[in-house]
C-alpha positions as CSV (number, residue, x, y, z in Angstrom):
1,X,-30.5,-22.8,-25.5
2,X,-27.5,-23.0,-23.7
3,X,-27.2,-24.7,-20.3
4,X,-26.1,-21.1,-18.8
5,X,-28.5,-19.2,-20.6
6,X,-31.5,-22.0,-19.1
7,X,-29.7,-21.1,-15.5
8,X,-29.9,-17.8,-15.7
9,X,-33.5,-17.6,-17.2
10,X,-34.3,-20.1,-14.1
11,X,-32.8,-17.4,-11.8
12,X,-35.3,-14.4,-12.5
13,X,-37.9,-13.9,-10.2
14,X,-41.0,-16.1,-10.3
15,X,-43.4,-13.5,-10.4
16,X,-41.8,-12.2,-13.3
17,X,-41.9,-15.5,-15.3
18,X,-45.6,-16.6,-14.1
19,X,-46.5,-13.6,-15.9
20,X,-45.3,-14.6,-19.2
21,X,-48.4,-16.8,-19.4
22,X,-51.0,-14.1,-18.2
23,X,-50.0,-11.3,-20.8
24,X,-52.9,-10.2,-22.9
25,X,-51.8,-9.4,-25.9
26,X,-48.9,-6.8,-27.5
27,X,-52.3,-4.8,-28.0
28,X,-53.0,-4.2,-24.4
29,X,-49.5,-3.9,-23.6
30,X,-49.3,-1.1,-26.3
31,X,-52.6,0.7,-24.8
32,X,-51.1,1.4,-21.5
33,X,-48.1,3.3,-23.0
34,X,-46.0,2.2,-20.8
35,X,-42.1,0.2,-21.8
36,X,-43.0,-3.2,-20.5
37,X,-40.7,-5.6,-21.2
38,X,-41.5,-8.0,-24.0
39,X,-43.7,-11.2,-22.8
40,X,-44.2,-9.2,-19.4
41,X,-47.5,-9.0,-17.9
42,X,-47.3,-4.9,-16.7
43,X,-50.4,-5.5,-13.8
44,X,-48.7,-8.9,-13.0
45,X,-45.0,-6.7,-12.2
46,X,-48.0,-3.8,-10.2
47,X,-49.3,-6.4,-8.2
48,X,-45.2,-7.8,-7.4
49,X,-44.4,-4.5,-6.4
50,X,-47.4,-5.0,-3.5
51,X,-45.9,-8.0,-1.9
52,X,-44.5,-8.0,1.8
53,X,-41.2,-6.1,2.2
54,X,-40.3,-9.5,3.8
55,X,-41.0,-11.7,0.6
56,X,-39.1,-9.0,-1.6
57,X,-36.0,-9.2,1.0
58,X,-35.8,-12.9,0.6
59,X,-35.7,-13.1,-2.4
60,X,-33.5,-10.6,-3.1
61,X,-30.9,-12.3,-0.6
62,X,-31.5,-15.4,-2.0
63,X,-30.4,-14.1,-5.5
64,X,-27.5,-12.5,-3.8
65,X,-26.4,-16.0,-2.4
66,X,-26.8,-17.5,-5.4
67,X,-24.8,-15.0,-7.6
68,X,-22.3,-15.1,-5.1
69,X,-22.2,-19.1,-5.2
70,X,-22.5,-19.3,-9.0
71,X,-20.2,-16.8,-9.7
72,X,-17.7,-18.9,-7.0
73,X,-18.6,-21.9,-9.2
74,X,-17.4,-20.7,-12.4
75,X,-14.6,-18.7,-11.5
76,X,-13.1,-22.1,-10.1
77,X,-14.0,-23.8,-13.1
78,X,-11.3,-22.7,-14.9
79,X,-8.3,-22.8,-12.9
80,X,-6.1,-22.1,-15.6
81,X,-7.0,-19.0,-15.9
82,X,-8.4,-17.5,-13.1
83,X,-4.8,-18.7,-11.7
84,X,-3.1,-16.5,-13.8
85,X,-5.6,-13.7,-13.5
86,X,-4.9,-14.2,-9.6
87,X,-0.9,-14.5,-9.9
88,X,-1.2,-11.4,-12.1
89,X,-2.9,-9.1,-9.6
90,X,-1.1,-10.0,-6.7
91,X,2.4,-9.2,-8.0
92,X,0.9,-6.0,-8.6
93,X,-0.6,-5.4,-5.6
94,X,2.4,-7.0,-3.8
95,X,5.2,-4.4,-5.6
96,X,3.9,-1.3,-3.5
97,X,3.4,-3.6,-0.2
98,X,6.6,-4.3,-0.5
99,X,8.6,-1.5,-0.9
100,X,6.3,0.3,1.9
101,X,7.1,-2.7,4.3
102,X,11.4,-1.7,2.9
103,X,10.4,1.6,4.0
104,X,9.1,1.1,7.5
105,X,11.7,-1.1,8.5
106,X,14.6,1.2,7.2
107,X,12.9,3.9,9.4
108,X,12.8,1.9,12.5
109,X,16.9,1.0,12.1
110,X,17.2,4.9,11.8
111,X,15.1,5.4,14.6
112,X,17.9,4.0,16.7
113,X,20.2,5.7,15.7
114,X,18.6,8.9,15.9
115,X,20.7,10.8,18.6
116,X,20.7,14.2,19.3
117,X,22.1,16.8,16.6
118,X,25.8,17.8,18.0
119,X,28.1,19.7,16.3
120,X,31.7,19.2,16.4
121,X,34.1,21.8,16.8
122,X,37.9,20.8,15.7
123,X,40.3,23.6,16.7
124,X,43.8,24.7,15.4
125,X,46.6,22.6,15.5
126,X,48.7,25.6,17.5
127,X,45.7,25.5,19.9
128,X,46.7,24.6,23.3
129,X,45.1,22.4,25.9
130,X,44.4,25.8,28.4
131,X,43.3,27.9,25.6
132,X,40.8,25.5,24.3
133,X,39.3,24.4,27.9
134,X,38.9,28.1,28.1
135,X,36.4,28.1,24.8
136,X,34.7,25.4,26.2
137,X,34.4,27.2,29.2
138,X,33.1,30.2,27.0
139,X,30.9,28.0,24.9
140,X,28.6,26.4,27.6
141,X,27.6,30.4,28.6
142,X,26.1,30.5,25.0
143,X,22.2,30.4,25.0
144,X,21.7,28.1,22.4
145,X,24.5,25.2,23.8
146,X,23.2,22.7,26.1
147,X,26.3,21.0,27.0
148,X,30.2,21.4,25.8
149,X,32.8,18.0,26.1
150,X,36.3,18.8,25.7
151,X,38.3,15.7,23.6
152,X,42.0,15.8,24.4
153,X,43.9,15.6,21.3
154,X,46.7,13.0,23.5
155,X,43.4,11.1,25.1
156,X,42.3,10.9,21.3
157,X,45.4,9.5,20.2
158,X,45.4,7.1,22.7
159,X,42.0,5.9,22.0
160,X,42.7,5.3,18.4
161,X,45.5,3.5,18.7
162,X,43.9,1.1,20.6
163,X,41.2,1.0,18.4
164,X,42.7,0.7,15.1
165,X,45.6,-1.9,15.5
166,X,48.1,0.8,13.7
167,X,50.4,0.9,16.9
168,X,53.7,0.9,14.7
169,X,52.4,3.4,12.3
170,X,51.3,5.9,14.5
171,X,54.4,5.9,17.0
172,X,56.6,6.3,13.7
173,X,54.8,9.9,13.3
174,X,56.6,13.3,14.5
175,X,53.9,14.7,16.1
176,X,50.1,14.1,17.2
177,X,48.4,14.9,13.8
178,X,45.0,15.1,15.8
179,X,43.8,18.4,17.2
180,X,41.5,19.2,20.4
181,X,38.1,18.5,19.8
182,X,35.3,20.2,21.3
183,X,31.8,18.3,20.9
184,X,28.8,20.7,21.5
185,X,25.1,19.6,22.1
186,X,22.9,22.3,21.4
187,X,19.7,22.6,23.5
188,X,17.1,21.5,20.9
189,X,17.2,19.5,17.2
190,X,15.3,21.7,15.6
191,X,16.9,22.9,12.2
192,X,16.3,25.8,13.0
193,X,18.1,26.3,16.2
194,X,21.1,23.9,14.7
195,X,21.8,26.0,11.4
196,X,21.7,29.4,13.7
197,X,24.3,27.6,16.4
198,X,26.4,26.4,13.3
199,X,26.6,29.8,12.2
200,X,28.2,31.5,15.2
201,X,30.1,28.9,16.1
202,X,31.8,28.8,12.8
203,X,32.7,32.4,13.6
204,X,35.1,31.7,16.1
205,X,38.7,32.1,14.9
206,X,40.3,28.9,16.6
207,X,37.7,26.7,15.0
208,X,39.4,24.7,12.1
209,X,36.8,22.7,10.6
210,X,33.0,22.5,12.0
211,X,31.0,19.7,11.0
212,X,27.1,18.8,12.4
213,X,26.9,15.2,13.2
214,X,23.3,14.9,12.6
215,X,23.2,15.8,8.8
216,X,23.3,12.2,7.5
217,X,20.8,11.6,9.6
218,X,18.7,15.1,7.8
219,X,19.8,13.5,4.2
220,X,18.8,9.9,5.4
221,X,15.0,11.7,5.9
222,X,14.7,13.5,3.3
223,X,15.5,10.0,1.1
224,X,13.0,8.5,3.0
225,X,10.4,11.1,1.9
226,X,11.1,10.9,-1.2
227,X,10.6,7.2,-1.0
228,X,7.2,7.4,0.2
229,X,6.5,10.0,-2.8
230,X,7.7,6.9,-5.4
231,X,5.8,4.3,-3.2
232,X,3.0,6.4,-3.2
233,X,3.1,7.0,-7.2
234,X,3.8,3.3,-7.8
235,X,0.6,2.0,-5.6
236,X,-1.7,4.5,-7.3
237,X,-0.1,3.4,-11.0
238,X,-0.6,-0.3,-10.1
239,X,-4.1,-0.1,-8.2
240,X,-5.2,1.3,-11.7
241,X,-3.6,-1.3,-13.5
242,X,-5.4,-3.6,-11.2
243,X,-9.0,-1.7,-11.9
244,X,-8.4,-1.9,-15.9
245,X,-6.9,-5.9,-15.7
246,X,-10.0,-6.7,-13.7
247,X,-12.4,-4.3,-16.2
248,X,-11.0,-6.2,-19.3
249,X,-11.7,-9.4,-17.3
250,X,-15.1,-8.7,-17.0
251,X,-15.6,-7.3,-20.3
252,X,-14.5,-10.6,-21.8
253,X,-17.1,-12.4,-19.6
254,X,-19.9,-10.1,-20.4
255,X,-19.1,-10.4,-24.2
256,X,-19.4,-14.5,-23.3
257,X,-22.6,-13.8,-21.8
258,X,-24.4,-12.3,-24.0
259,X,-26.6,-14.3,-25.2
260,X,-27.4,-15.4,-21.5
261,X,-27.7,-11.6,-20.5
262,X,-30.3,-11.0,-23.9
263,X,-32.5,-14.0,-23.0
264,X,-32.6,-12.4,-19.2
265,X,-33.6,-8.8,-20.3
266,X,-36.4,-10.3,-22.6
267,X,-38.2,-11.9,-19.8
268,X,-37.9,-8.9,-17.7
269,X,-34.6,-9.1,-15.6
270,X,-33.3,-5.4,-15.0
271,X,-30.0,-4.4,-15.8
272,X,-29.1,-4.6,-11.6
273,X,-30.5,-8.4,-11.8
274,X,-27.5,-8.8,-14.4
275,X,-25.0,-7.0,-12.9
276,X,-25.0,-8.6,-9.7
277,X,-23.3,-12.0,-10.5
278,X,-20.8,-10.2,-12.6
279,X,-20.2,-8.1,-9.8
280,X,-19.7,-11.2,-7.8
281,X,-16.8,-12.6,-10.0
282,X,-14.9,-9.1,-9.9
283,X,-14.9,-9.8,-6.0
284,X,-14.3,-13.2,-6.5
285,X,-10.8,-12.2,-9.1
286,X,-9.8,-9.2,-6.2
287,X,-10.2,-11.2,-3.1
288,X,-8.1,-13.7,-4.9
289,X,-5.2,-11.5,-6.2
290,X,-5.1,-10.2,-2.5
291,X,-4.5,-13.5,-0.8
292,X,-1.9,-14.5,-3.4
293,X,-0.2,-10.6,-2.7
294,X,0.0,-11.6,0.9
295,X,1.5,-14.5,0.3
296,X,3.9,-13.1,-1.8
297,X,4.8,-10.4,0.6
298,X,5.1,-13.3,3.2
299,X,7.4,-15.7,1.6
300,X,9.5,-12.9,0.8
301,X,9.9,-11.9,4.4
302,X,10.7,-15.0,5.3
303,X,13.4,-15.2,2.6
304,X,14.9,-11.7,4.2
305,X,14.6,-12.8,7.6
306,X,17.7,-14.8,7.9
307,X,20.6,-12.8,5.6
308,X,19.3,-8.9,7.7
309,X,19.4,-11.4,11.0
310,X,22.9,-12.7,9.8
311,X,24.1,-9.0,8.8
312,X,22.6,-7.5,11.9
313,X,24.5,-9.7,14.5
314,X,27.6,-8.7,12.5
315,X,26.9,-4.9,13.7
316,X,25.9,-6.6,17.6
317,X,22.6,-5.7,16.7
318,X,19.5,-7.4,17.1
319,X,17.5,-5.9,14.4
320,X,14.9,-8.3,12.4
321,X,12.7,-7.6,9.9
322,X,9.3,-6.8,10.0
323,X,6.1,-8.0,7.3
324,X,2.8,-7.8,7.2
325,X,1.0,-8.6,10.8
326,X,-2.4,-10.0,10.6
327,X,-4.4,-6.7,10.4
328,X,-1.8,-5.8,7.6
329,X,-2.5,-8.9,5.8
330,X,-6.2,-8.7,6.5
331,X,-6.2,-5.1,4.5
332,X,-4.3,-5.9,1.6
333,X,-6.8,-8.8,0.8
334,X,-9.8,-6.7,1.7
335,X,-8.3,-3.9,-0.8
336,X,-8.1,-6.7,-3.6
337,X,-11.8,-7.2,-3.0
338,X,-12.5,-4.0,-3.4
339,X,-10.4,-3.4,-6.5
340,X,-12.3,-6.3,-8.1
341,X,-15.4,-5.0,-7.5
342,X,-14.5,-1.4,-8.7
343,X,-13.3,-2.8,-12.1
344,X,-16.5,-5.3,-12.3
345,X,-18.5,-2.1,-11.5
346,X,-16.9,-0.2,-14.2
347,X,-17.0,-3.0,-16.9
348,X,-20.6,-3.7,-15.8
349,X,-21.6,0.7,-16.3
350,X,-20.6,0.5,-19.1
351,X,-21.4,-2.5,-21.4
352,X,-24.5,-3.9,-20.0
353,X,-26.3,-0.9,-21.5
354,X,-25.6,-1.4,-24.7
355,X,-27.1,-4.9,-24.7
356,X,-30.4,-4.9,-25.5
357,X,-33.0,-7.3,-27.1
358,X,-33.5,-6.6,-30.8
């Protein structure tokens, strides 16, 4: 026998084994017509049954503890691969971290420059500086306009000039190519409200060209949702190649077992008795492949964190990049664990059954 297969026949409850000695006889056994397990005393597992709720709860945290420890024990045993089993599911469960972390922080750099929607009226060139302080005056009566700013076309000039170093270039032109410029602020951001303001103002005949300031802003959003859709798809995709990696893992280690798990069954150890440690290394393999995920998701922040610094004090901003915190972290590696289990649980339903004593 096996020094795994003598461990785990040394791990099945002691009342179960002391009654290998007081069976009396397949013939007695046969009489009760009842499905005791072979070299099972059946009144030796009636009388167990009896014993103090407080003897049965020790012992069955003690064979908790040391399916948790055991499990521990062999997992670690081979490095090699539990390494790669670990490295494996953490760059899966790191991928959808990731891009969710990309996500948040693009919608916080929006969320600075989320302004109010205004829409920008740019009148005819024939349009004078009277007549179109008189629309502005008209403008601010309408019920849906909040506020109206006139924009000289000569202050604009002005203001560009300075601005864009093309001094030579724009005093070499005939006239003042820029037209007056009224900017209006409607009362609310709705969509709604916007598109209906749009609408009339469009219908004015000394507007040129209308254009709504807040519809990169609209398209911006509406990428960001559809992010979160493809984040969303990629997490469930990966969480289930995490289940069937860990499933497979567990299948191989049940199929290495078997012997073990045969010699367990024939001296009476339920199919939950055999589960257990095998549920214990699925936790073991998901706890793992979370902490290596967070790490992953770590180092890579702190790769980022100098280049977006670097570009953001180009724009004289001071926007930095935000990770995982500690909760964050804390819930990735507690969504490992419960992965592994999940995919031991799985593996367990469905090949422990079919292994029976002959």
């Amino acid at each position: 026998m096996s020094p795994q297969a003598t461990e785990l026949t040394h791990a099945v409850p002691k009342f179960l084994r002391r009654s290998k000695g007081k069976a009396r006889g397949p013939r007695k056994e046969a009489s009760a017509g009842r499905d005791t397990p072979l070299g099972v005393n059946r009144g030796a597992v009636v009388r167990s049954r009896r014993r103090p709720f407080r003897e049965r709860w020790l012992a069955w945290r003690q064979h908790h503890s040391q399916s948790a420890a055991d499990s521990l024990s062999k997992v670690l045993q081979q490095p090699l691969a539990s390494g790669m089993t670990w490295v494996v599911l953490g760059i899966a469960l790191a991928l959808p971290t990731s891009l969710a972390i990309a996500l948040n922080n693009l919608q916080e750099l929006s969320g600075r420059f989320d302004d109010p929607a205004r829409i920008s009226l740019f009148l005819e060139d024939q349009v004078t500086l009277e007549v179109a302080t008189e629309l502005a005056q008209e403008l601010r009566f309408v019920s849906e306009v909040a506020s109206v700013e006139l924009v000289d076309r000569d202050q604009a000039l002005i203001e560009f000039r300075a601005g864009s170093g093309l001094g030579d270039l724009i005093d070499s032109l005939p006239k003042n190519p820029l037209p007056h410029l009224l900017v209006v602020t409607p009362k609310s951001d709705t969509p709604e409200l916007v598109e209906r303001l749009r609408k009339r103002l469009d219908e004015y005949p000394l507007v040129d060209q209308l254009v709504v300031d807040a519809q990169w802003l609209e398209r911006f959003q509406a990428m960001m949702e559809l992010g979160r859709q493809v984040v969303l798809l990629l997490t469930a995709v990966l969480l289930a190649a995490v289940i069937l990696v860990l499933g497979n893992t567990i299948s191989l280690t049940i199929e290495n077992r078997r012997q073990e798990i045969i010699i367990v069954k024939l001296v009476g150890g339920s199919d939950a008795f055999v589960r257990r440690p095998l549920l214990y290394t699925g936790l073991w393999y998901g706890l793992g492949g979370g902490v290596v995920a967070a790490l992953l998701v770590l180092l890579a922040t702190q790769a980022l964190h100098a280049p977006v610094a670097k570009l953001a004090s180009a724009y004289a901003s001071d926007f930095i990049i935000r990770g995982l915190g500690l909760f964050d972290s804390l819930q990735l590696v507690l969504t490992g664990a419960s992965m592994g289990l999940l995919g031991a649980w799985l593996a367990t339903a469905r090949h422990i059954k079919n292994i029976e004593p002959v």
